[in-house]
C-alpha positions as protocol buffer text, in pm:
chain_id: "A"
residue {
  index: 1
  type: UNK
  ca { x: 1247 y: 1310 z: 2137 }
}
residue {
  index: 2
  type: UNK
  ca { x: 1444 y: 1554 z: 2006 }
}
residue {
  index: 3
  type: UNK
  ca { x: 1258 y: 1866 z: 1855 }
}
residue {
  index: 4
  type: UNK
  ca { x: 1249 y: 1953 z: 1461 }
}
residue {
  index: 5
  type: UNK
  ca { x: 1420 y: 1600 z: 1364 }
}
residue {
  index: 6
  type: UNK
  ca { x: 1307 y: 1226 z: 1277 }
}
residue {
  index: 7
  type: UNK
  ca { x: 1708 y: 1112 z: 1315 }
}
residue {
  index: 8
  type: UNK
  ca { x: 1686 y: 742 z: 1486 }
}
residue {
  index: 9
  type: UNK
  ca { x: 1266 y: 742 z: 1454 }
}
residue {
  index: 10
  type: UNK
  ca { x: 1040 y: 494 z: 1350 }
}
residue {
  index: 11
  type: UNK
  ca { x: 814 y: 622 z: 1087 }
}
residue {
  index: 12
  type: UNK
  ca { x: 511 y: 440 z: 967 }
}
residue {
  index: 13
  type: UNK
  ca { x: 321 y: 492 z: 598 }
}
residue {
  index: 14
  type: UNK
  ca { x: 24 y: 342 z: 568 }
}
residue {
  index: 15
  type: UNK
  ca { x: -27 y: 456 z: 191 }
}
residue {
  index: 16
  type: UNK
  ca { x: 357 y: 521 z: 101 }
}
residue {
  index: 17
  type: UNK
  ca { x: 415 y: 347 z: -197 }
}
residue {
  index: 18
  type: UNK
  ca { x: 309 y: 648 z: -404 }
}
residue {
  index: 19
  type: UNK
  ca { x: 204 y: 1067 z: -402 }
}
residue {
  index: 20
  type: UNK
  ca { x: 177 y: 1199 z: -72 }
}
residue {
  index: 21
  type: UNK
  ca { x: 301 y: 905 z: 116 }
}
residue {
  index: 22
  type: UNK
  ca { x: 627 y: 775 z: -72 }
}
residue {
  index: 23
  type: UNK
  ca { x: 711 y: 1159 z: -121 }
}
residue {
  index: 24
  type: UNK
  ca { x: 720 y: 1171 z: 286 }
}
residue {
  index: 25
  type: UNK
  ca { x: 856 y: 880 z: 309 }
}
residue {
  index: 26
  type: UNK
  ca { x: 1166 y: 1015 z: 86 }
}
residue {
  index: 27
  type: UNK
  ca { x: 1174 y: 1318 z: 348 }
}
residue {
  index: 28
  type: UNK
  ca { x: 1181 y: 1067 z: 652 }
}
residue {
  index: 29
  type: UNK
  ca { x: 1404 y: 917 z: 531 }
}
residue {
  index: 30
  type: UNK
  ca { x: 1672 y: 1248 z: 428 }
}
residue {
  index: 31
  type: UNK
  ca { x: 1647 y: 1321 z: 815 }
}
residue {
  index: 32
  type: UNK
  ca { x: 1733 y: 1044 z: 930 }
}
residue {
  index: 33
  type: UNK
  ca { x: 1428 y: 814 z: 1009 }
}
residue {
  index: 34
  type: UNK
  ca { x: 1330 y: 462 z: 977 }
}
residue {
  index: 35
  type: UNK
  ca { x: 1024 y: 385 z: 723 }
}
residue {
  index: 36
  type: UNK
  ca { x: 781 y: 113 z: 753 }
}
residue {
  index: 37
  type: UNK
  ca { x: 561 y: 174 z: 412 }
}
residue {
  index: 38
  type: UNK
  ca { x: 242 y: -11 z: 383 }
}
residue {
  index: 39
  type: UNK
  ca { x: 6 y: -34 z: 62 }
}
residue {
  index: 40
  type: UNK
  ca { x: -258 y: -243 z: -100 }
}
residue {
  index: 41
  type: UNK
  ca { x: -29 y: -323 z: -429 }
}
residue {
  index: 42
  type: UNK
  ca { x: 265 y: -566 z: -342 }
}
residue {
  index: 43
  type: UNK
  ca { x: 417 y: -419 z: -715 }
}
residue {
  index: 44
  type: UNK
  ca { x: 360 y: -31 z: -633 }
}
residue {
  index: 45
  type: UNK
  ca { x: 577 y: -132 z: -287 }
}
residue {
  index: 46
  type: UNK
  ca { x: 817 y: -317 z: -482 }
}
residue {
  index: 47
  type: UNK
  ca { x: 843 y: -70 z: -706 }
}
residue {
  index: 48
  type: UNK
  ca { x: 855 y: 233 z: -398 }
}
residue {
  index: 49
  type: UNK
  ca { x: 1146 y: 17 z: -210 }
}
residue {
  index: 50
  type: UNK
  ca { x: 1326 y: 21 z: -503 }
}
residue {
  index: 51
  type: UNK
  ca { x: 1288 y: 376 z: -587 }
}
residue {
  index: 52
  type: UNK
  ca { x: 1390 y: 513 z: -220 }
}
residue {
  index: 53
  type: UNK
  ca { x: 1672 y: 207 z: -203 }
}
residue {
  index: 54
  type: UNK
  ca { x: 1750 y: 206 z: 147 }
}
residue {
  index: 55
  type: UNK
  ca { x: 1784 y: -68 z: 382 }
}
residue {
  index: 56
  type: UNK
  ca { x: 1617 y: 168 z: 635 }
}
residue {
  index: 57
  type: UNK
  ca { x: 1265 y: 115 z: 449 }
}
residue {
  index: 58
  type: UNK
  ca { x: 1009 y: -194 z: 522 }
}
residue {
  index: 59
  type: UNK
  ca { x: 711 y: -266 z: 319 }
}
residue {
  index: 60
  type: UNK
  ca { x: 407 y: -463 z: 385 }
}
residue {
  index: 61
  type: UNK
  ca { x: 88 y: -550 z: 212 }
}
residue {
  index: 62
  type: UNK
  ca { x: -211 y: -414 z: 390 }
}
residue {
  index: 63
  type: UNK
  ca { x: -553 y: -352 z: 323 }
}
residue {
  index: 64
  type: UNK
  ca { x: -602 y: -36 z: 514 }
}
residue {
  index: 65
  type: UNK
  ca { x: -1019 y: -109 z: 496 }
}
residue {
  index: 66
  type: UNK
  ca { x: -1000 y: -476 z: 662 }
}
residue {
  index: 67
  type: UNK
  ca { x: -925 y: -410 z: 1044 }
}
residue {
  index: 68
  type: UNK
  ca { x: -795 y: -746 z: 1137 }
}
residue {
  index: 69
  type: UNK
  ca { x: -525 y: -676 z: 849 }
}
residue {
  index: 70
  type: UNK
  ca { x: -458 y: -418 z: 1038 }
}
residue {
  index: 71
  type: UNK
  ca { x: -471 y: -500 z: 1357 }
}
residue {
  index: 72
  type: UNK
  ca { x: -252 y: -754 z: 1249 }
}
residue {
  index: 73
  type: UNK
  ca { x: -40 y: -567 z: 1065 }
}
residue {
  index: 74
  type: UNK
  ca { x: 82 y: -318 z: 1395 }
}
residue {
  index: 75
  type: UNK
  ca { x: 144 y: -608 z: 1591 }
}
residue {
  index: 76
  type: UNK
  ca { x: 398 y: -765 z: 1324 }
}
residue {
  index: 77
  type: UNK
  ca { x: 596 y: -410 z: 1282 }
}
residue {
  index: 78
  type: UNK
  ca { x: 596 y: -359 z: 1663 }
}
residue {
  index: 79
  type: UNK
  ca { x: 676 y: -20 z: 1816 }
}
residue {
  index: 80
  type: UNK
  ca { x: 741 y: 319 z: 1613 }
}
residue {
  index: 81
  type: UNK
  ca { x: 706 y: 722 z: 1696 }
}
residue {
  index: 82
  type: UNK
  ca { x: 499 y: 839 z: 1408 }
}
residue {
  index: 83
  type: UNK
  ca { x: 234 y: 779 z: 1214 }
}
residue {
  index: 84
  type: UNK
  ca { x: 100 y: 906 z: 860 }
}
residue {
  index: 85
  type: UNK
  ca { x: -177 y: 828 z: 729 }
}
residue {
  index: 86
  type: UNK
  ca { x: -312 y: 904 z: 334 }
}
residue {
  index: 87
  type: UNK
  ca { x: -383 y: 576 z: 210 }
}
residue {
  index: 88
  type: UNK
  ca { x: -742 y: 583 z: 63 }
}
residue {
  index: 89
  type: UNK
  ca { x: -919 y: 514 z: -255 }
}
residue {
  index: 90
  type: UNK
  ca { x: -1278 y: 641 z: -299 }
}
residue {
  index: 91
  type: UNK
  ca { x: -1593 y: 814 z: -521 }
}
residue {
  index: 92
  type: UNK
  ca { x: -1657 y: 1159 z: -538 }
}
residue {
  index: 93
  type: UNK
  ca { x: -2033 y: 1266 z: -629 }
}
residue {
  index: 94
  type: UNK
  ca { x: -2346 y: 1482 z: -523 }
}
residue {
  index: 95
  type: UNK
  ca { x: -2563 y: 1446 z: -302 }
}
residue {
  index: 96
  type: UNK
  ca { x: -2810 y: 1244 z: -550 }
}
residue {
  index: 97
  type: UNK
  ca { x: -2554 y: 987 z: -599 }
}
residue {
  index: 98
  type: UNK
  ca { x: -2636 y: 603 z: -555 }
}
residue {
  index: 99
  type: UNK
  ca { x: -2534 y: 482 z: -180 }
}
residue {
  index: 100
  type: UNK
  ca { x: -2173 y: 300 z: -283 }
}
residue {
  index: 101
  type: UNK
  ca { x: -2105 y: 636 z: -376 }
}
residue {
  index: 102
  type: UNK
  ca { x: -2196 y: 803 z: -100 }
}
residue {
  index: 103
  type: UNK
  ca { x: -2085 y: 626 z: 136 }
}
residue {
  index: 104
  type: UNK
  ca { x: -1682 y: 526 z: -34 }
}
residue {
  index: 105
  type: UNK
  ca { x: -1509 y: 816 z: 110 }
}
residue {
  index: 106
  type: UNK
  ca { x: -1586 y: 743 z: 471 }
}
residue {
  index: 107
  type: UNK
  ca { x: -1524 y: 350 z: 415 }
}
residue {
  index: 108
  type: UNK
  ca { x: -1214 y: 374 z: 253 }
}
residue {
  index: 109
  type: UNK
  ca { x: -1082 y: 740 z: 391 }
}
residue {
  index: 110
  type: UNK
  ca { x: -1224 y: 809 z: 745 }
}
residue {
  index: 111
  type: UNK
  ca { x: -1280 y: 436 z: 896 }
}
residue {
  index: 112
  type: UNK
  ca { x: -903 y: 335 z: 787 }
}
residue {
  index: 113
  type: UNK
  ca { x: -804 y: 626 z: 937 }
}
residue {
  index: 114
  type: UNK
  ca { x: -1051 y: 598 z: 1262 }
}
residue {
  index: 115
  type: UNK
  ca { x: -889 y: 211 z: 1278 }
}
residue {
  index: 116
  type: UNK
  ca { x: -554 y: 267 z: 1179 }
}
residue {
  index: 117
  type: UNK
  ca { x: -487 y: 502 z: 1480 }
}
residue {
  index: 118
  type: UNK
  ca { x: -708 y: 274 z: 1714 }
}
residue {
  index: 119
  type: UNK
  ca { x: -430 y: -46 z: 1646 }
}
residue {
  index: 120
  type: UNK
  ca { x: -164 y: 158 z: 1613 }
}
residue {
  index: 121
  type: UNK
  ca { x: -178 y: 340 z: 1996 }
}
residue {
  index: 122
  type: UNK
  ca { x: -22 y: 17 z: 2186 }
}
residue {
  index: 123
  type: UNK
  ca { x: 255 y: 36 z: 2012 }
}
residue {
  index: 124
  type: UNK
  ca { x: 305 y: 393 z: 1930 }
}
residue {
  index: 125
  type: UNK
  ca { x: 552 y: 570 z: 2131 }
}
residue {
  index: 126
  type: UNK
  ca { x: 539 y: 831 z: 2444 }
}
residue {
  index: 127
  type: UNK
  ca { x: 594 y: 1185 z: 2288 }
}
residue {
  index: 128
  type: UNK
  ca { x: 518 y: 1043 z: 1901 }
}
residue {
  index: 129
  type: UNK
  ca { x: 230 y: 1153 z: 1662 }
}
residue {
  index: 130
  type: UNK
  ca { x: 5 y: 1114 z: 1432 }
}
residue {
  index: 131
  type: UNK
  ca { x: -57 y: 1307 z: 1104 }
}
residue {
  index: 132
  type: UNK
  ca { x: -434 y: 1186 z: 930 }
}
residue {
  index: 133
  type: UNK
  ca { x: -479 y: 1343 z: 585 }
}
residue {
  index: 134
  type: UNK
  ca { x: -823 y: 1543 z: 497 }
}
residue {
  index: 135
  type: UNK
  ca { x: -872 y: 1750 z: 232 }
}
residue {
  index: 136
  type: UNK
  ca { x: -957 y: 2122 z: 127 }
}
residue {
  index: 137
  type: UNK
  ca { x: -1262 y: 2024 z: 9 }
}
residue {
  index: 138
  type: UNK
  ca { x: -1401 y: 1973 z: 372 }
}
residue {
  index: 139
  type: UNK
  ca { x: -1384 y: 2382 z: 388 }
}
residue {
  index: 140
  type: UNK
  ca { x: -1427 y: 2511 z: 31 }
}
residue {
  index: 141
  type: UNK
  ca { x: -1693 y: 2218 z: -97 }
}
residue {
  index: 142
  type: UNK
  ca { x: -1775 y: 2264 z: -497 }
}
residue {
  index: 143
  type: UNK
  ca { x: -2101 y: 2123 z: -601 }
}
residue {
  index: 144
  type: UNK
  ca { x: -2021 y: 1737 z: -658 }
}
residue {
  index: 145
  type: UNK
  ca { x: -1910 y: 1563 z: -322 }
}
residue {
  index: 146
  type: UNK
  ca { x: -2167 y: 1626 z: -16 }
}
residue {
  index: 147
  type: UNK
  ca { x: -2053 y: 1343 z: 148 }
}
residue {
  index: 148
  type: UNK
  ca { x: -1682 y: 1388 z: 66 }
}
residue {
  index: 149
  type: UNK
  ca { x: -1692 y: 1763 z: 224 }
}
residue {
  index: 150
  type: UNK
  ca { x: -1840 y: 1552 z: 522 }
}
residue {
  index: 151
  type: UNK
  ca { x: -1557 y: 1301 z: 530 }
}
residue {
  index: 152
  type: UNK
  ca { x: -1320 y: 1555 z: 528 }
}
residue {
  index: 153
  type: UNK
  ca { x: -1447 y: 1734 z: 806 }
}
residue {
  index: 154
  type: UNK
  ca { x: -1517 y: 1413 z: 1041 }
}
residue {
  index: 155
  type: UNK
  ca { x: -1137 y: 1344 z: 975 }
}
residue {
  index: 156
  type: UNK
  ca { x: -1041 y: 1708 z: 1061 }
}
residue {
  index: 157
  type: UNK
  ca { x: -1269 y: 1702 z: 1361 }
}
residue {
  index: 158
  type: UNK
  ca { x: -1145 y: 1303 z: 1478 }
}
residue {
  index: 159
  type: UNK
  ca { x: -779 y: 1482 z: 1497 }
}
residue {
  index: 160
  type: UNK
  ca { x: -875 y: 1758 z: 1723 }
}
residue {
  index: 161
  type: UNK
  ca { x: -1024 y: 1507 z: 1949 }
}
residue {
  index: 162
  type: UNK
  ca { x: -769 y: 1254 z: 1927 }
}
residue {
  index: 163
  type: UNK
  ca { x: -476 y: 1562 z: 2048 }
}
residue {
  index: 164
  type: UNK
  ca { x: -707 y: 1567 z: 2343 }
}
residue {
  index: 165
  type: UNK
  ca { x: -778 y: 1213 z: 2432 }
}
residue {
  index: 166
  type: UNK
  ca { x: -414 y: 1140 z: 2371 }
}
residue {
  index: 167
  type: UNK
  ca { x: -274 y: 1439 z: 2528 }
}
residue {
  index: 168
  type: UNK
  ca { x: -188 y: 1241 z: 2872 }
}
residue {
  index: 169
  type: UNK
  ca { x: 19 y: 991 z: 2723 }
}
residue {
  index: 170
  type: UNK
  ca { x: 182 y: 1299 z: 2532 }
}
residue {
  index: 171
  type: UNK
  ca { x: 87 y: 1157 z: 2223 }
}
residue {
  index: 172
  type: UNK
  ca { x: 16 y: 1464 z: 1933 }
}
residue {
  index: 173
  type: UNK
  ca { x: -217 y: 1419 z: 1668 }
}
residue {
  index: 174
  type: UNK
  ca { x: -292 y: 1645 z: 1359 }
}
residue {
  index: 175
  type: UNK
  ca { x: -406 y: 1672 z: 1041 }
}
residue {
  index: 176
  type: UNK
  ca { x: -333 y: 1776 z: 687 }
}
residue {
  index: 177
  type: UNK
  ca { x: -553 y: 1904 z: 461 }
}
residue {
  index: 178
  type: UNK
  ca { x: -426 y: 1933 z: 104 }
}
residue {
  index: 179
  type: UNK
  ca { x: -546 y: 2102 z: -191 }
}
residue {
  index: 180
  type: UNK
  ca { x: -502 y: 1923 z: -542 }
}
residue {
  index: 181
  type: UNK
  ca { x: -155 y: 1801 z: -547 }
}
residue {
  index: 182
  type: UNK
  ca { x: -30 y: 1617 z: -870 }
}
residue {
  index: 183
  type: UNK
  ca { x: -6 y: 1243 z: -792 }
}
residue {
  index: 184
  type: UNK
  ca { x: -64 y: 919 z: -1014 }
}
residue {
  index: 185
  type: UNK
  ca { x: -413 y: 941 z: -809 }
}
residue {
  index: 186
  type: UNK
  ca { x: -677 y: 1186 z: -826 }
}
residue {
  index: 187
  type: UNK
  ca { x: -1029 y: 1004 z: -836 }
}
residue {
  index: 188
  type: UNK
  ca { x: -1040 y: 636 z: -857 }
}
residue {
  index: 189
  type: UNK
  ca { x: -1097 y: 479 z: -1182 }
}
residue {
  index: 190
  type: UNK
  ca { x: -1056 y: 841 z: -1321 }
}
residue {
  index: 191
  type: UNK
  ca { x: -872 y: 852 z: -1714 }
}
residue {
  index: 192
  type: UNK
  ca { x: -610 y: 1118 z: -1772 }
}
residue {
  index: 193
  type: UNK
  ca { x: -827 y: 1321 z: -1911 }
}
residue {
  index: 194
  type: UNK
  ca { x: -1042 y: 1376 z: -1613 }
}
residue {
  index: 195
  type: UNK
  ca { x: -730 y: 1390 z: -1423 }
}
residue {
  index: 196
  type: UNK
  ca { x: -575 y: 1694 z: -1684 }
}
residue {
  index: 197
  type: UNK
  ca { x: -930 y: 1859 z: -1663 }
}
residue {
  index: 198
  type: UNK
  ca { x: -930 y: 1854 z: -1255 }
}
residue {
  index: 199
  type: UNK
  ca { x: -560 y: 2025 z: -1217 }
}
residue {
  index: 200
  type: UNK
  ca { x: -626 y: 2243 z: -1532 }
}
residue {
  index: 201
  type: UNK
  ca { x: -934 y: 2385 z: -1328 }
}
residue {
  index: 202
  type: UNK
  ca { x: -788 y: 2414 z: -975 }
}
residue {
  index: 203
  type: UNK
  ca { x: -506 y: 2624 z: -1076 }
}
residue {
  index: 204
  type: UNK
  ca { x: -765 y: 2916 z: -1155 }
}
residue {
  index: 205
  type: UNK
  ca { x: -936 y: 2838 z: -818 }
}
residue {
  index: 206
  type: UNK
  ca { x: -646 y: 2927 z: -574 }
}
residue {
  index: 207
  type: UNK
  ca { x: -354 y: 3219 z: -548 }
}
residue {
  index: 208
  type: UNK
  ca { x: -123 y: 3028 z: -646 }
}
residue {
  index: 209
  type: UNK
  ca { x: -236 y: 2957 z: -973 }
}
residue {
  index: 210
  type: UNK
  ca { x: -69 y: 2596 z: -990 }
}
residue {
  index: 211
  type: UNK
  ca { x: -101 y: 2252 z: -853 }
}
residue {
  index: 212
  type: UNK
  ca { x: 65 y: 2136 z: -592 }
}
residue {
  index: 213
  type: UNK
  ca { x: 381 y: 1896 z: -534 }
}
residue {
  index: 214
  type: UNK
  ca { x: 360 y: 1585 z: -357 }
}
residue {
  index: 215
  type: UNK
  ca { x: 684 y: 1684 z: -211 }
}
residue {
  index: 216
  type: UNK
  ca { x: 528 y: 2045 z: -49 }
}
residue {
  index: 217
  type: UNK
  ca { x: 282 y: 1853 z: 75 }
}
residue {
  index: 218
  type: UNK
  ca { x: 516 y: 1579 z: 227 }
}
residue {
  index: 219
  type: UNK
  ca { x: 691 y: 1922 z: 366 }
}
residue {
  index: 220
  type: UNK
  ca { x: 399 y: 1973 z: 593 }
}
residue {
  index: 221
  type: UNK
  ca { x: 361 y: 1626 z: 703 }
}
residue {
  index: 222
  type: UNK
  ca { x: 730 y: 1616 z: 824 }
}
residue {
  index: 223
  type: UNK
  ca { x: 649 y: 1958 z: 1020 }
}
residue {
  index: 224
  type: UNK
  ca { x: 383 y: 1811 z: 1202 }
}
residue {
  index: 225
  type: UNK
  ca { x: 631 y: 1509 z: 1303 }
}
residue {
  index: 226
  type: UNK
  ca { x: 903 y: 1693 z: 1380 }
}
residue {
  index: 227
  type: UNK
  ca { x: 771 y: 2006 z: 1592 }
}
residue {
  index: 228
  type: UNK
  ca { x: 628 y: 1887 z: 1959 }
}
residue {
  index: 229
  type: UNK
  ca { x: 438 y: 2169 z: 1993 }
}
residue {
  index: 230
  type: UNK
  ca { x: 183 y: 2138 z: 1793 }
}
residue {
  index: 231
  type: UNK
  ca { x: -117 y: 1985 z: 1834 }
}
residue {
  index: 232
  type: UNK
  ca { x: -466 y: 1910 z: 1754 }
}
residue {
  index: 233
  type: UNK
  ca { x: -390 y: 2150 z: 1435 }
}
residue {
  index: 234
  type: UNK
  ca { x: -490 y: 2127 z: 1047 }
}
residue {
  index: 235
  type: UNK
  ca { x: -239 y: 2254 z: 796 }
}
residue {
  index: 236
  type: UNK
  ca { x: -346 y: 2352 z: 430 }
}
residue {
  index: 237
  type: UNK
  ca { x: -68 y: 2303 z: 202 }
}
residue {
  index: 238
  type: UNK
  ca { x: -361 y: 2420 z: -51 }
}
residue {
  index: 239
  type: UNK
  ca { x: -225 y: 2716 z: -268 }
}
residue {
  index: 240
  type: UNK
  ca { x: -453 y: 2947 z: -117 }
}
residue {
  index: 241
  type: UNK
  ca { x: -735 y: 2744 z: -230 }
}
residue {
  index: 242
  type: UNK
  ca { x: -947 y: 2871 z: 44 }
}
residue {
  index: 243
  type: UNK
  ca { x: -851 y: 3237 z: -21 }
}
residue {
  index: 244
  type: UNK
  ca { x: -1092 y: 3207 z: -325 }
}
């Protein structure tokens, strides 16, 4: 593999049909890459393929929370070099919340994650990666998301592990950690409002003083596909959240 470029690679999306994911997929893409894009809305892909129109993207419908779909799922797209994960849908609240709560960021962030590398190492290649997706919060917690700080943390801590169980097979893994980026998602089932009211706050809780683009954050994905000598690393494309 040839350093600093995804020319002639095989990159797979699982969550690229919108934000983070179709933004990287957009960056694959400009260097050069093969996308496989995989999402739970056959309409958002549709619409994704579409919007990228290239006959170097494939989409499938997956349900990144049922493992035999995605067992299944790597078998059917056969072998690839990289892997990005940010597919997940999920509940933020305090400790005090009911249990569903509690308990929706690891089912439908960490365990798709956990799984989604777990299927996809047979067929992943010799000198590839793979790029999970935390989340700021995990170091700089507010005061409404115990167990999503935790999440965020097990996924940082799962990559550092993973760079060293996979190192043999010289297989990288890291892990990027945004801060809020503006997407059609923020918190599931969340109106506009709530959405407006969670970037108008965050811009006075980092350096920055703004929001971030999917595309900066897609930036950093593509960096931690492209250069082989990183490893078992978290990135914060968060505005200088944590500086506050």
């Amino acid at each position: 593999m040839t350093a600093l470029t995804l020319k002639n690679q095989r990159v797979v999306i699982i969550g690229g049909s919108s934000g983070i994911g179709l933004a990287t997929a957009r960056q694959a893409l400009e260097q050069g890459a093969s996308v496989v894009i995989a999402g739970r809305s056959e309409a958002k892909l549709a619409a994704a393929r579409q919007l990228l129109s290239s006959d170097k993207v494939e989409t499938y419908a997956l349900d990144n929370r049922d493992n035999s779909q995605l067992e299944l799922f790597f078998k059917a797209i056969g072998s690839f070099d990289h892997l990005f994960t940010p597919g997940a849908s999920y509940v933020r609240g305090p400790i005090t919340s009911d249990e569903a709560t509690a308990e929706s960021c690891f089912k439908a962030k960490f365990w798709p994650q956990y799984y989604a590398v777990k299927f996809a190492l047979p067929y992943l290649h010799p000198a590839g990666s793979i790029v999970l997706m935390s989340g700021a919060f995990s170091q700089r917690p507010l005061t409404d998301g115990a167990s999503y700080a935790a999440c965020n943390g097990a996924i940082e801590s799962l990559g550092k592990a993973l760079a060293v169980e996979l190192a043999p097979k010289k297989i990288r893994a890291n892990v990027i950690s945004p801060g809020t980026i503006y997407t059609a998602f923020n918190w599931e089932g969340a109106e506009q409002a709530t959405r407006d009211a969670s970037y108008n706050a965050y811009t006075d809780m980092n350096v920055l003083g703004r929001v971030g683009k999917a595309a900066e954050a897609a930036h950093t994905v593509v960096y931690l596909m492209t250069n082989s000598y990183t490893t078992g690393t978290t990135l914060h494309p968060d505005g200088g959240y944590l500086l506050r």
